[in-house]
PDB file of N, CA, C and O in Angstrom:
ATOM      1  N   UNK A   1      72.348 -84.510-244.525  1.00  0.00           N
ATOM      2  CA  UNK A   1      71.292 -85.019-243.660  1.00  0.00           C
ATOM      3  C   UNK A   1      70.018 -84.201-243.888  1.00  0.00           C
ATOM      4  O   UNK A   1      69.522 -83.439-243.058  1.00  0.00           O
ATOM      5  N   UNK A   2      69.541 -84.458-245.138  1.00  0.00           N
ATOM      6  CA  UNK A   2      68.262 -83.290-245.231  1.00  0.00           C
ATOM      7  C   UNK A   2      67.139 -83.793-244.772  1.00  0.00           C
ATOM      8  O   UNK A   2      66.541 -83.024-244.020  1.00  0.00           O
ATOM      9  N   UNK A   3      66.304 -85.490-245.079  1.00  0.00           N
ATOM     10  CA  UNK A   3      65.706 -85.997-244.578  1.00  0.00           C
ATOM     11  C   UNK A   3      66.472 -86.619-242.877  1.00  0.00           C
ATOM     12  O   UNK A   3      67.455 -87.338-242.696  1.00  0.00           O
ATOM     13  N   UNK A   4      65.533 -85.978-241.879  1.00  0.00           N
ATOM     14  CA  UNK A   4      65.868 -86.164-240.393  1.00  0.00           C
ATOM     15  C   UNK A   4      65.111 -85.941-239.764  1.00  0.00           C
ATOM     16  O   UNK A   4      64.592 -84.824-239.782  1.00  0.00           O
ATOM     17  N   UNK A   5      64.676 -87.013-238.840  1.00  0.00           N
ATOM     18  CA  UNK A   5      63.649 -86.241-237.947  1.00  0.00           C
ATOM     19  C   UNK A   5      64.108 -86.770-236.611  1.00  0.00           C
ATOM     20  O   UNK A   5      65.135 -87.443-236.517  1.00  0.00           O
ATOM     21  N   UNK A   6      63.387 -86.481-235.631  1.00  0.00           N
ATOM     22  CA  UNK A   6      63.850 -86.873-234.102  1.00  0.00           C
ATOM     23  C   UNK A   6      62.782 -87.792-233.543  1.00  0.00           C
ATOM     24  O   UNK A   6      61.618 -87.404-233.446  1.00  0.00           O
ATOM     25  N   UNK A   7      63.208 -89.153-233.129  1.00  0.00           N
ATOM     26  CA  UNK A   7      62.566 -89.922-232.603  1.00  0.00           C
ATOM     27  C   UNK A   7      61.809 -89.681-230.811  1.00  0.00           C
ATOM     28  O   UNK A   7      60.728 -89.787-230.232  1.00  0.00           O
ATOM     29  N   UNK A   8      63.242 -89.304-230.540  1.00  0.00           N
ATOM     30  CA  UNK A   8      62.949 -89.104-229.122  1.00  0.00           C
ATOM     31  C   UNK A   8      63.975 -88.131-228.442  1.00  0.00           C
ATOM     32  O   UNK A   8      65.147 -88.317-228.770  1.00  0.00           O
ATOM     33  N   UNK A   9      63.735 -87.170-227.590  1.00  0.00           N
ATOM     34  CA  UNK A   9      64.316 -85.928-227.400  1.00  0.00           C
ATOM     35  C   UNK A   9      63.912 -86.011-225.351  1.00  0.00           C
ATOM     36  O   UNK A   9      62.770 -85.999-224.892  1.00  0.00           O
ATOM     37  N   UNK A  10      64.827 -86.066-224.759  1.00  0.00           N
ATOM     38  CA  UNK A  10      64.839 -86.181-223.457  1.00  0.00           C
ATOM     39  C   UNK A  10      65.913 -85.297-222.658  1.00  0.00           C
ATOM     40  O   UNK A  10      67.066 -85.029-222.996  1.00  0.00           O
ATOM     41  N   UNK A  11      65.360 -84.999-221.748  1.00  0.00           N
ATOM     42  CA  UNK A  11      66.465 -84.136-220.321  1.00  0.00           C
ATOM     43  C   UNK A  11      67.388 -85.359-219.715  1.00  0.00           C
ATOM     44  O   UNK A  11      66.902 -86.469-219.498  1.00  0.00           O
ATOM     45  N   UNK A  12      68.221 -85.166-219.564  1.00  0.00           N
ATOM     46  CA  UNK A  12      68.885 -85.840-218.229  1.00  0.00           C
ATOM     47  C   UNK A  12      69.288 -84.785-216.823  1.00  0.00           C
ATOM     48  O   UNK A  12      70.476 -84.741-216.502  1.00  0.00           O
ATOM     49  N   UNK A  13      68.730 -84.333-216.384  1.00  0.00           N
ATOM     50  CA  UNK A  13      69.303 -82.988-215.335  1.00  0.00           C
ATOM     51  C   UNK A  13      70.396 -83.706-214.497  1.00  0.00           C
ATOM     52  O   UNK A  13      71.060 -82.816-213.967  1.00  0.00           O
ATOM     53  N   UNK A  14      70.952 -85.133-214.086  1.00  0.00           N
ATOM     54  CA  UNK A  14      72.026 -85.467-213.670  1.00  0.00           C
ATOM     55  C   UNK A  14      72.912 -85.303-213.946  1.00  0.00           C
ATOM     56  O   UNK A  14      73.745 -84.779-213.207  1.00  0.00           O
ATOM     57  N   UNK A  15      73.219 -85.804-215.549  1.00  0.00           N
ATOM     58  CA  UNK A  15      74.268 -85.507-215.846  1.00  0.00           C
ATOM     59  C   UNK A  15      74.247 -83.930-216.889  1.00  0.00           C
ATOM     60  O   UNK A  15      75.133 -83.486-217.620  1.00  0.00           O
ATOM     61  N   UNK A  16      73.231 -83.524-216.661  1.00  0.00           N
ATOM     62  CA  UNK A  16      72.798 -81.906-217.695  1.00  0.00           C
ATOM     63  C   UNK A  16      73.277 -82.004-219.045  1.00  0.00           C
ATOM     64  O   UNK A  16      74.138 -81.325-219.605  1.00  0.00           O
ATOM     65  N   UNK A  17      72.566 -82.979-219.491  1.00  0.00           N
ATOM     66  CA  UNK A  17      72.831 -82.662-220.917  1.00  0.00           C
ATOM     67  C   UNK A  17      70.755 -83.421-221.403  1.00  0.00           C
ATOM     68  O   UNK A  17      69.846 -83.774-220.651  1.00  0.00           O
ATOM     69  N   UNK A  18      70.833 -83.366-222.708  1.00  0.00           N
ATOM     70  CA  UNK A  18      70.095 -83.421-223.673  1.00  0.00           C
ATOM     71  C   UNK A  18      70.100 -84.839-224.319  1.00  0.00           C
ATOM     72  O   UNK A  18      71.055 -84.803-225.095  1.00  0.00           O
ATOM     73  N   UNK A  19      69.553 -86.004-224.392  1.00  0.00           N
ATOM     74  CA  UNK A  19      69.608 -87.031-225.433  1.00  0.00           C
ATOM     75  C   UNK A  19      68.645 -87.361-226.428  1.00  0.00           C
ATOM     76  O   UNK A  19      67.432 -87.518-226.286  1.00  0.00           O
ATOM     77  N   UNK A  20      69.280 -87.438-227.361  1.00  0.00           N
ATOM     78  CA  UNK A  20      68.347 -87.315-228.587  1.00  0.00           C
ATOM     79  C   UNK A  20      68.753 -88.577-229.488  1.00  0.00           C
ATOM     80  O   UNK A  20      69.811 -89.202-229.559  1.00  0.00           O
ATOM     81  N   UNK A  21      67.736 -88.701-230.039  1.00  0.00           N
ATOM     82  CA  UNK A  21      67.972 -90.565-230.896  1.00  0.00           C
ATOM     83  C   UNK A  21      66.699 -89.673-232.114  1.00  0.00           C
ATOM     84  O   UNK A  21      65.589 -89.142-232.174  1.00  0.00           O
ATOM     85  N   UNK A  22      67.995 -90.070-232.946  1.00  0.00           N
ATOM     86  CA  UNK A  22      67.663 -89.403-234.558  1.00  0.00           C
ATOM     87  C   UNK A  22      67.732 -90.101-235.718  1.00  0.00           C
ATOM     88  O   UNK A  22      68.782 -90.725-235.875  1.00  0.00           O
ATOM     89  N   UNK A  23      66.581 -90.211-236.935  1.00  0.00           N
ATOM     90  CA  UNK A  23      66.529 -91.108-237.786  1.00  0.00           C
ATOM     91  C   UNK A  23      66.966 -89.923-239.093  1.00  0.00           C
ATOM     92  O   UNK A  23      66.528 -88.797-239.328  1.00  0.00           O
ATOM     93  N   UNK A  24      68.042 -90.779-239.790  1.00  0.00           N
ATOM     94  CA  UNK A  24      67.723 -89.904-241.137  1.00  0.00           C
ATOM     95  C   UNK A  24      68.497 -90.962-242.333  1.00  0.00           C
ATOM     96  O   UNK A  24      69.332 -91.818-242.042  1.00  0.00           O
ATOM     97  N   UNK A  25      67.956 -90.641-243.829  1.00  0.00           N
ATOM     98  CA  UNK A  25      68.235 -91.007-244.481  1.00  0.00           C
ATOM     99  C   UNK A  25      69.363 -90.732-245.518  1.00  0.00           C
ATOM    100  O   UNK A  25      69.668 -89.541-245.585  1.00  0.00           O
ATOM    101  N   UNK A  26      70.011 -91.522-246.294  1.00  0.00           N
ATOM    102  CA  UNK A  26      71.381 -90.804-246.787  1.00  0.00           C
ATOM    103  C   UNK A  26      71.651 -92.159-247.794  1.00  0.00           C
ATOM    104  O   UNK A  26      71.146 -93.281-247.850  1.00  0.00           O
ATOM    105  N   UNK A  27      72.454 -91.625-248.369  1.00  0.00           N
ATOM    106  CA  UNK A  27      73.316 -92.909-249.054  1.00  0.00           C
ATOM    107  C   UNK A  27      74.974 -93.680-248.933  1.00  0.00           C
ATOM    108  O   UNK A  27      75.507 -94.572-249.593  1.00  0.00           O
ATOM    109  N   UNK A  28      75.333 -93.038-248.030  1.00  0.00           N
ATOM    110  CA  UNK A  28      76.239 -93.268-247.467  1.00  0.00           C
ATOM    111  C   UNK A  28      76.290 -92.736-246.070  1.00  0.00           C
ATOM    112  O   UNK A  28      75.801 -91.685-245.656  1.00  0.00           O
ATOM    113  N   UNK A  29      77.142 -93.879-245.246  1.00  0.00           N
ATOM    114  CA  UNK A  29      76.980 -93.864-243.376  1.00  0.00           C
ATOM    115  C   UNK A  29      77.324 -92.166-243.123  1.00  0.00           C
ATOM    116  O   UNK A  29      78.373 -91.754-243.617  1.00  0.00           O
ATOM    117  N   UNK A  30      76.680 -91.446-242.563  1.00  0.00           N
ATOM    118  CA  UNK A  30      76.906 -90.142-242.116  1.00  0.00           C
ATOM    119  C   UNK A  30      78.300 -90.221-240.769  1.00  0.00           C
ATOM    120  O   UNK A  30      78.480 -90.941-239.787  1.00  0.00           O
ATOM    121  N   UNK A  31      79.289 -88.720-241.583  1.00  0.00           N
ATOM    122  CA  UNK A  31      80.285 -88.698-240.933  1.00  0.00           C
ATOM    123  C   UNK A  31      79.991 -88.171-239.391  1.00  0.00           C
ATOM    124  O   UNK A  31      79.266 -87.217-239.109  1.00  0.00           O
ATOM    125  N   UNK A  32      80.691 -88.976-238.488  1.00  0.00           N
ATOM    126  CA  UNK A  32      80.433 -88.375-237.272  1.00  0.00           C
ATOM    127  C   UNK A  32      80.867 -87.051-236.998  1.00  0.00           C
ATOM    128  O   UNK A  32      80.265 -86.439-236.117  1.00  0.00           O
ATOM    129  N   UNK A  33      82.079 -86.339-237.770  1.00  0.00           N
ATOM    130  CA  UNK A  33      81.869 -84.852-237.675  1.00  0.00           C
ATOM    131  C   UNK A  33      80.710 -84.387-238.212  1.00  0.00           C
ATOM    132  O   UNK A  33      80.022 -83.863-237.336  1.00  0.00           O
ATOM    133  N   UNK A  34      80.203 -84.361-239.301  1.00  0.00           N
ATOM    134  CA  UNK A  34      79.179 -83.951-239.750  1.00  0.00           C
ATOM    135  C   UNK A  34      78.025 -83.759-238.804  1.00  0.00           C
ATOM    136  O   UNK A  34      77.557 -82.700-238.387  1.00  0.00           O
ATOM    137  N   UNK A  35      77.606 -85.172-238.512  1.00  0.00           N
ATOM    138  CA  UNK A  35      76.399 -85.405-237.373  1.00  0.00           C
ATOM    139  C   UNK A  35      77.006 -84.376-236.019  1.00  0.00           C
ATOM    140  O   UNK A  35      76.096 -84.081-235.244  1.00  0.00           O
ATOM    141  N   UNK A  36      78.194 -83.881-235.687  1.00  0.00           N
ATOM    142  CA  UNK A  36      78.498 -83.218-234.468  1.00  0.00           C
ATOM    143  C   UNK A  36      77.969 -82.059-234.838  1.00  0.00           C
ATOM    144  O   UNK A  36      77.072 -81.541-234.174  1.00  0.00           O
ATOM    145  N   UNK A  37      78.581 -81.369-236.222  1.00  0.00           N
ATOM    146  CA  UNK A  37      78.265 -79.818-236.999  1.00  0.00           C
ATOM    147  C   UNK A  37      76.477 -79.865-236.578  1.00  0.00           C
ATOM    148  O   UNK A  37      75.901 -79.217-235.704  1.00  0.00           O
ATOM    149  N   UNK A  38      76.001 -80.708-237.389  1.00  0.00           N
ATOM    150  CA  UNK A  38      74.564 -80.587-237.701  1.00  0.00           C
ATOM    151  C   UNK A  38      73.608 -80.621-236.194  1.00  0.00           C
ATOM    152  O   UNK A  38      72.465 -80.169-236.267  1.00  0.00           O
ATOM    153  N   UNK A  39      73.949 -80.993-235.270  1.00  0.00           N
ATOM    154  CA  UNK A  39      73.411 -81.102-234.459  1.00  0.00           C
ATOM    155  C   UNK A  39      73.421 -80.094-233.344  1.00  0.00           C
ATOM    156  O   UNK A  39      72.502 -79.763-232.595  1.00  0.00           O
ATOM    157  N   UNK A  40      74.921 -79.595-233.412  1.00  0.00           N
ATOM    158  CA  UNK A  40      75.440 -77.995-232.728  1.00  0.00           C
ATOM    159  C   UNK A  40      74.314 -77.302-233.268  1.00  0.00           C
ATOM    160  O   UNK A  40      73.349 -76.822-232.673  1.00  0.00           O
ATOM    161  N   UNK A  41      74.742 -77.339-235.192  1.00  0.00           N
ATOM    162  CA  UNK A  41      73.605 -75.877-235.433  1.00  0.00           C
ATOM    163  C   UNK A  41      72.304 -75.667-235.307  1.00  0.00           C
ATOM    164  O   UNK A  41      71.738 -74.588-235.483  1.00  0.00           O
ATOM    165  N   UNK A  42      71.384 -77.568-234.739  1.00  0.00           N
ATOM    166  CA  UNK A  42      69.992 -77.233-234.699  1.00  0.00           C
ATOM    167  C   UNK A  42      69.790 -77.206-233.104  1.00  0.00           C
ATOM    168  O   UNK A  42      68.875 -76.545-232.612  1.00  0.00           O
ATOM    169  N   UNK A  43      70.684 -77.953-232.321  1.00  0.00           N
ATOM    170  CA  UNK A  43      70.277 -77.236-231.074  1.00  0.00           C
ATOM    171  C   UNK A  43      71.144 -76.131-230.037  1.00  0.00           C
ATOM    172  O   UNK A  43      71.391 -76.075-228.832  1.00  0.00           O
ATOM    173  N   UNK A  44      71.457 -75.267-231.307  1.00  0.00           N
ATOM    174  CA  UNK A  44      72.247 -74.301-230.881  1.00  0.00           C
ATOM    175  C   UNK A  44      73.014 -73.693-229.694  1.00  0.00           C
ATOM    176  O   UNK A  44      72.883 -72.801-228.856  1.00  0.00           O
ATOM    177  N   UNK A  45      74.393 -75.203-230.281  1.00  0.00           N
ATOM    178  CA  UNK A  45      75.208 -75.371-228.937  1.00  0.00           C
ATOM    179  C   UNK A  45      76.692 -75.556-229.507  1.00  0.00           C
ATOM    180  O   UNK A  45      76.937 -75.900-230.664  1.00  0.00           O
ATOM    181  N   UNK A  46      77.630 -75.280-228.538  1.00  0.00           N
ATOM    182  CA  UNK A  46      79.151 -75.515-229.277  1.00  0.00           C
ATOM    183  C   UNK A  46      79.374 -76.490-230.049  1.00  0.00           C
ATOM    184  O   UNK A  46      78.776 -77.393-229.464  1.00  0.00           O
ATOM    185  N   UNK A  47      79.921 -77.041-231.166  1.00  0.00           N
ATOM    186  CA  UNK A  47      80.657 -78.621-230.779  1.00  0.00           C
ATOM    187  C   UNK A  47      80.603 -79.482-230.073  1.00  0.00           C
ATOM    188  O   UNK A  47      79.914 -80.485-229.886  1.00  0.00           O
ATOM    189  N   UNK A  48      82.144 -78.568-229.316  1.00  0.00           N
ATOM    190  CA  UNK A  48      82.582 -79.303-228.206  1.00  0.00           C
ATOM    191  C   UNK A  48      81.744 -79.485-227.285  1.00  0.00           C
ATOM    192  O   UNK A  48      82.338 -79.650-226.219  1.00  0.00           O
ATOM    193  N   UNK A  49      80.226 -79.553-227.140  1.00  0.00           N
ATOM    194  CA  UNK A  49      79.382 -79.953-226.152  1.00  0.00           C
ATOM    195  C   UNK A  49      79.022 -80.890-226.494  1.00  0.00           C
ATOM    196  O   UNK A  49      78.699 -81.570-225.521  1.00  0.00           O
ATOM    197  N   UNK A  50      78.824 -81.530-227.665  1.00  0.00           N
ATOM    198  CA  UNK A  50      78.088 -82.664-228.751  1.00  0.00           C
ATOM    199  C   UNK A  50      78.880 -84.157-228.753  1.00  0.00           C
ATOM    200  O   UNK A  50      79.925 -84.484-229.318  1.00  0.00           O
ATOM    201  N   UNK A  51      78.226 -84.708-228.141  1.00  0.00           N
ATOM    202  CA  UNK A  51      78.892 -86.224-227.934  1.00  0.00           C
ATOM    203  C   UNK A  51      78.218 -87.141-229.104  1.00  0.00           C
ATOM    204  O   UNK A  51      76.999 -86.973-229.148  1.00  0.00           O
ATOM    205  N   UNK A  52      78.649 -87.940-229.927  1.00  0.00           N
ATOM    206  CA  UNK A  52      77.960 -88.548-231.244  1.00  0.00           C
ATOM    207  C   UNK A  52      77.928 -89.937-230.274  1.00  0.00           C
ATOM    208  O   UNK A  52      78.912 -89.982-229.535  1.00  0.00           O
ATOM    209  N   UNK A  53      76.955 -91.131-230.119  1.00  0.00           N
ATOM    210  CA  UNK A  53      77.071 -92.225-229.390  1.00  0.00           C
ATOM    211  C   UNK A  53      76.732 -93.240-230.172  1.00  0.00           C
ATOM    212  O   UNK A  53      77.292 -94.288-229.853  1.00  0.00           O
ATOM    213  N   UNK A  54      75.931 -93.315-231.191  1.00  0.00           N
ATOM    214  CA  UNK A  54      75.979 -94.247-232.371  1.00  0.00           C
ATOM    215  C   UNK A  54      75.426 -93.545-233.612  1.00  0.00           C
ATOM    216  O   UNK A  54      74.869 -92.468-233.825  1.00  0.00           O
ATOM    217  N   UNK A  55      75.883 -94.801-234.483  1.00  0.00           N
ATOM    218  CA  UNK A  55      75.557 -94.395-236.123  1.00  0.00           C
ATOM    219  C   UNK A  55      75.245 -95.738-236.756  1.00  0.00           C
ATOM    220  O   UNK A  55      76.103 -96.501-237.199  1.00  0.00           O
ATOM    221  N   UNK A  56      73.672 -96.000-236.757  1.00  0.00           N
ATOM    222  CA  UNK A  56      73.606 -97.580-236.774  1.00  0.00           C
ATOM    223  C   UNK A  56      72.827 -97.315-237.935  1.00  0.00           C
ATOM    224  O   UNK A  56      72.112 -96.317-238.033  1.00  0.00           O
ATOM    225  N   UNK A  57      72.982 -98.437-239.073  1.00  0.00           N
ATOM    226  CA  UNK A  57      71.993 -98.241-239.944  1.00  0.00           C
ATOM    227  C   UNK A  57      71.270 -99.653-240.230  1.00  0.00           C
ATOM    228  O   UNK A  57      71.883-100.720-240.237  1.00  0.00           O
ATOM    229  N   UNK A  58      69.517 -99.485-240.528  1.00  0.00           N
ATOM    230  CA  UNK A  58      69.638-100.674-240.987  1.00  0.00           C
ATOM    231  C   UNK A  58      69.343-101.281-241.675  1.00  0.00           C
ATOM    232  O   UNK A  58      68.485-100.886-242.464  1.00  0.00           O
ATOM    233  N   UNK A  59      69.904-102.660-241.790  1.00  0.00           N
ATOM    234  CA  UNK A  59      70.312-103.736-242.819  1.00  0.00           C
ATOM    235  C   UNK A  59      69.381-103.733-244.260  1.00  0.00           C
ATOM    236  O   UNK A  59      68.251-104.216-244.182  1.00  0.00           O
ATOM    237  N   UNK A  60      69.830-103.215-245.513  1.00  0.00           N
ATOM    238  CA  UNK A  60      68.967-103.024-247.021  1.00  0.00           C
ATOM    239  C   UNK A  60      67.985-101.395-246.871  1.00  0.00           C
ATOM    240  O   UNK A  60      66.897-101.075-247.350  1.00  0.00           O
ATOM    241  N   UNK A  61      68.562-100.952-246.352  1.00  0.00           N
ATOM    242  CA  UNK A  61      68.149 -99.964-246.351  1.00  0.00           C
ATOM    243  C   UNK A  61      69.026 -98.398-246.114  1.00  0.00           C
ATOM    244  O   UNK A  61      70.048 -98.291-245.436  1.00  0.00           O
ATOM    245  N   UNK A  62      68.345 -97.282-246.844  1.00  0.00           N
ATOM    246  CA  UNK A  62      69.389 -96.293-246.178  1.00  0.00           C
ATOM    247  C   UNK A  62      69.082 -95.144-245.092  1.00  0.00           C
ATOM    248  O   UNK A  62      69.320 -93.939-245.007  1.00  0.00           O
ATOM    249  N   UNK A  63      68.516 -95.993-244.405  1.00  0.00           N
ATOM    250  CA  UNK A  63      67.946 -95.543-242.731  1.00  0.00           C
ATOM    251  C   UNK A  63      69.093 -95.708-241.834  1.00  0.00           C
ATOM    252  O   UNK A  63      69.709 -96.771-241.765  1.00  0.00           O
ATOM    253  N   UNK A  64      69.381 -94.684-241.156  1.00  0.00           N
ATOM    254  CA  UNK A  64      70.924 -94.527-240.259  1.00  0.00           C
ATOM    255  C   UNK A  64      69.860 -93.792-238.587  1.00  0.00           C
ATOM    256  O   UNK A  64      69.465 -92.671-238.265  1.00  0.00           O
ATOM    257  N   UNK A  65      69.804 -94.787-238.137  1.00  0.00           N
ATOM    258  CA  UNK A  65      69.593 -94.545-236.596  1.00  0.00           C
ATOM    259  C   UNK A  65      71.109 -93.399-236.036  1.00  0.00           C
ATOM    260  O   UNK A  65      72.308 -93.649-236.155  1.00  0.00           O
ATOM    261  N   UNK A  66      70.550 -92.356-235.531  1.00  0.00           N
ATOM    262  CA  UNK A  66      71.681 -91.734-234.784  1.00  0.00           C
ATOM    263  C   UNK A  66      71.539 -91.427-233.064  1.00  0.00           C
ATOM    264  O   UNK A  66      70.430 -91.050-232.686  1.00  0.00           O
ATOM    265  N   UNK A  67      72.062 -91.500-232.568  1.00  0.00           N
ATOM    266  CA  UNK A  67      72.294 -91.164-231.213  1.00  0.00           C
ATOM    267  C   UNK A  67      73.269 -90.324-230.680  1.00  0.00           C
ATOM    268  O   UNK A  67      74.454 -90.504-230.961  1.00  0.00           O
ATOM    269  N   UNK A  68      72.800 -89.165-229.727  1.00  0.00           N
ATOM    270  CA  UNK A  68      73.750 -87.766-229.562  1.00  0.00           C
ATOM    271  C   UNK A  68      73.361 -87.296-228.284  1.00  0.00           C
ATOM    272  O   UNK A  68      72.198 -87.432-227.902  1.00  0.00           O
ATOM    273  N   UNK A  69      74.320 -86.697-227.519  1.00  0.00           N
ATOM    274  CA  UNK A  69      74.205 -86.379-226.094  1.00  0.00           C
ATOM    275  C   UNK A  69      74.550 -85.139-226.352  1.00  0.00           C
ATOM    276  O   UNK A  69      75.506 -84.953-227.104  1.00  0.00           O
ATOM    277  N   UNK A  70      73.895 -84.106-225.825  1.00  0.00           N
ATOM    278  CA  UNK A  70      74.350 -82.743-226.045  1.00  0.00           C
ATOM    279  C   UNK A  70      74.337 -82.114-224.479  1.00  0.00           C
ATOM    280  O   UNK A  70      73.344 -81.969-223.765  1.00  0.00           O
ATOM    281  N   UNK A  71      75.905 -81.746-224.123  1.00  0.00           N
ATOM    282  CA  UNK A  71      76.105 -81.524-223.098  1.00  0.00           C
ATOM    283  C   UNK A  71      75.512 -79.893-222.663  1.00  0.00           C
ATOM    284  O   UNK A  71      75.173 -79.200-223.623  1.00  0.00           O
ATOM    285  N   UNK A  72      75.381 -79.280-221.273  1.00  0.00           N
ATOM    286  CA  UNK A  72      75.405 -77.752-220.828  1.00  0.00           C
ATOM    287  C   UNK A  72      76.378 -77.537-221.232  1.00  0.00           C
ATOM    288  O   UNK A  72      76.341 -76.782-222.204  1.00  0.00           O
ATOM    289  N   UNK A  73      77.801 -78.024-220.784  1.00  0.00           N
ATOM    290  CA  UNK A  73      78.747 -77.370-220.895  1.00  0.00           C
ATOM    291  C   UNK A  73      79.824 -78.408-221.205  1.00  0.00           C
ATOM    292  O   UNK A  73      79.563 -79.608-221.120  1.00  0.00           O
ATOM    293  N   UNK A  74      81.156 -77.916-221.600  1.00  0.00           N
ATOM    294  CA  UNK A  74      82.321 -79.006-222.175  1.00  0.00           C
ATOM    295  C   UNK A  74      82.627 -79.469-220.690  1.00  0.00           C
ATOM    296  O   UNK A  74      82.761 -80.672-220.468  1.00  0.00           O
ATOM    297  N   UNK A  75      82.740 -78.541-219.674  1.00  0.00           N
ATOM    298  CA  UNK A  75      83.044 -79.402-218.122  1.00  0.00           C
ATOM    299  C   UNK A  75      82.323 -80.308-217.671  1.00  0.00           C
ATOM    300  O   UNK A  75      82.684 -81.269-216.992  1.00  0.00           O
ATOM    301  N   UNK A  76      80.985 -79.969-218.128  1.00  0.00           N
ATOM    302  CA  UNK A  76      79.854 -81.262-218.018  1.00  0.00           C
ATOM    303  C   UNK A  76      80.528 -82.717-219.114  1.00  0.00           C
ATOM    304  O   UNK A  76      80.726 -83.870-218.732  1.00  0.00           O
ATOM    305  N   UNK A  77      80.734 -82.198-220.391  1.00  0.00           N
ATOM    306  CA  UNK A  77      80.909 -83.483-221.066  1.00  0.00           C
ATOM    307  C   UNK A  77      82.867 -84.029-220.328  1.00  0.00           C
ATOM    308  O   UNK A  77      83.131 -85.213-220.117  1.00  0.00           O
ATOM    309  N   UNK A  78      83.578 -83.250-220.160  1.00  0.00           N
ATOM    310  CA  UNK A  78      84.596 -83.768-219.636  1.00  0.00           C
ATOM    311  C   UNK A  78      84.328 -84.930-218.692  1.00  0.00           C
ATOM    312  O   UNK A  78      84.524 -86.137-218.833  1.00  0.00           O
ATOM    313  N   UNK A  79      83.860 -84.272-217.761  1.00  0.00           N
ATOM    314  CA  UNK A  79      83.630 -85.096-216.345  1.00  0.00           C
ATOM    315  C   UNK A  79      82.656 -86.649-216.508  1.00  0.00           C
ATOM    316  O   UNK A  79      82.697 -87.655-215.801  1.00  0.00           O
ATOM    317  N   UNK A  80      81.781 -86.333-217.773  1.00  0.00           N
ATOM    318  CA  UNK A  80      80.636 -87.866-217.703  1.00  0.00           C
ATOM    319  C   UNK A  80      81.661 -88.736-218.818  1.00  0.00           C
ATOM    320  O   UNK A  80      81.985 -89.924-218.831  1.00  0.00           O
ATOM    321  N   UNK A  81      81.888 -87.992-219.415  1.00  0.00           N
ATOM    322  CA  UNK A  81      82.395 -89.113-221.258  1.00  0.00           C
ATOM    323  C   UNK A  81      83.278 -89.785-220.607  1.00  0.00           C
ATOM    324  O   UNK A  81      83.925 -89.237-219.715  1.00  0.00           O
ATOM    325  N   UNK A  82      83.478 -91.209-220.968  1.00  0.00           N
ATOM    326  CA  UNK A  82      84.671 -91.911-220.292  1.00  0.00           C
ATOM    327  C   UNK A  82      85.893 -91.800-222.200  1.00  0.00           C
ATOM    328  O   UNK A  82      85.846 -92.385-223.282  1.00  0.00           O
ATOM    329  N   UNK A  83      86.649 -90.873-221.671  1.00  0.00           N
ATOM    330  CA  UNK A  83      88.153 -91.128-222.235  1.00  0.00           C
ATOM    331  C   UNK A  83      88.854 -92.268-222.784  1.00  0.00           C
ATOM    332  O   UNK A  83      89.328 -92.965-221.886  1.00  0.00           O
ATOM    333  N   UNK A  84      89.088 -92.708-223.982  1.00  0.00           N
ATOM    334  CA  UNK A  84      90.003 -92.930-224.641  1.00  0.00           C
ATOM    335  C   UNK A  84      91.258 -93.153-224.475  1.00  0.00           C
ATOM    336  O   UNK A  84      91.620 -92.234-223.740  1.00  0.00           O
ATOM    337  N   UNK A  85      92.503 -94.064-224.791  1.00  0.00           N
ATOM    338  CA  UNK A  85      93.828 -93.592-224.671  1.00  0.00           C
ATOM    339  C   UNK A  85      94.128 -92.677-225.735  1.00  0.00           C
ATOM    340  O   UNK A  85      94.988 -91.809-225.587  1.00  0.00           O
ATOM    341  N   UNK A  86      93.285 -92.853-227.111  1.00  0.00           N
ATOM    342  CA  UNK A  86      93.530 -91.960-228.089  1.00  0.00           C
ATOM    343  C   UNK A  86      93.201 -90.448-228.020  1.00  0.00           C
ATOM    344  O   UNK A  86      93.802 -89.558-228.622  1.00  0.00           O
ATOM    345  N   UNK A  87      92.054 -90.296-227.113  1.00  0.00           N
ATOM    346  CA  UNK A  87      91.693 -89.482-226.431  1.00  0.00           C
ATOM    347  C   UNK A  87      92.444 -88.422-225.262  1.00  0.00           C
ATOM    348  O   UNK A  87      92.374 -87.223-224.995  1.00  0.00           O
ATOM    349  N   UNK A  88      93.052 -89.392-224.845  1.00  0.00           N
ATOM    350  CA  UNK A  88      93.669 -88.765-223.346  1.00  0.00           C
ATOM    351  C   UNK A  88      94.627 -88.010-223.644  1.00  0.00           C
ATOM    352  O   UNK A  88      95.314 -88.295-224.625  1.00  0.00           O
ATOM    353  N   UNK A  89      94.906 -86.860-222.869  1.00  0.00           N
ATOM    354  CA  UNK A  89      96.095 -86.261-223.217  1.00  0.00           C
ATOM    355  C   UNK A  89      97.484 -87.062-223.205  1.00  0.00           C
ATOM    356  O   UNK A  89      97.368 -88.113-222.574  1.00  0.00           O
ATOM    357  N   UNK A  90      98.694 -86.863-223.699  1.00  0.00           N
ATOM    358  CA  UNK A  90      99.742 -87.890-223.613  1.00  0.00           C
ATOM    359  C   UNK A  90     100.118 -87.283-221.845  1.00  0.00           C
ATOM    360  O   UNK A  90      99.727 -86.238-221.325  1.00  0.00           O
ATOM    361  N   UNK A  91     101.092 -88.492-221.183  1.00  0.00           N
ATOM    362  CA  UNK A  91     101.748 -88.502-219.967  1.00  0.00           C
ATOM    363  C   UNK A  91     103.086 -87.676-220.636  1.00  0.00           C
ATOM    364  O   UNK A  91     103.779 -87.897-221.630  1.00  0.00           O
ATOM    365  N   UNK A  92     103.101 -86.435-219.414  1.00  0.00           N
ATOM    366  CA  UNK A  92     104.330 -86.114-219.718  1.00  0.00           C
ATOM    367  C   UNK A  92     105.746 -86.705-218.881  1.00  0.00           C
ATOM    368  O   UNK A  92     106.869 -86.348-219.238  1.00  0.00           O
TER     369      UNK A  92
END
């Protein structure tokens, strides 16, 4: 993701996190780990705080719209992210 820039960069103090909607160019769809790594190390935050929410690119082109929620804390992202069954811990 070397070409990247940030469209739009906003607070949410409700739910305390960060949303950011990011353009960058590539030649193939950027991995959503990747986009988690890259985004920890520029707004120097865990991972596990980094919610990836889309990876849209568009059509004839290799412009990849990204969208990312960067939480305060993992108890913050626990409590807002709605869960998965793949996600969820198993029932014991």
């Amino acid at each position: 993701m070397e070409n990247f820039k940030i469209i739009s960069h906003g607070e949410n103090l409700l739910f305390g996190r960060k949303e950011i909607l990011a353009e960058t160019e590539s030649n193939s769809v950027p991995k959503k780990s990747d986009v988690e790594k890259f985004f920890s190390e520029k707004f120097s935050s865990p991972v596990e705080n980094v919610a990836v929410k889309k990876i849209a690119g568009k059509f004839g082109t290799k412009v990849f719209q990204i969208g990312v929620f960067i939480y305060d804390s993992k108890d913050n992202k626990d409590h807002v992210e709605i869960k998965t069954k793949s996600k969820a811990a198993p029932a014991a």
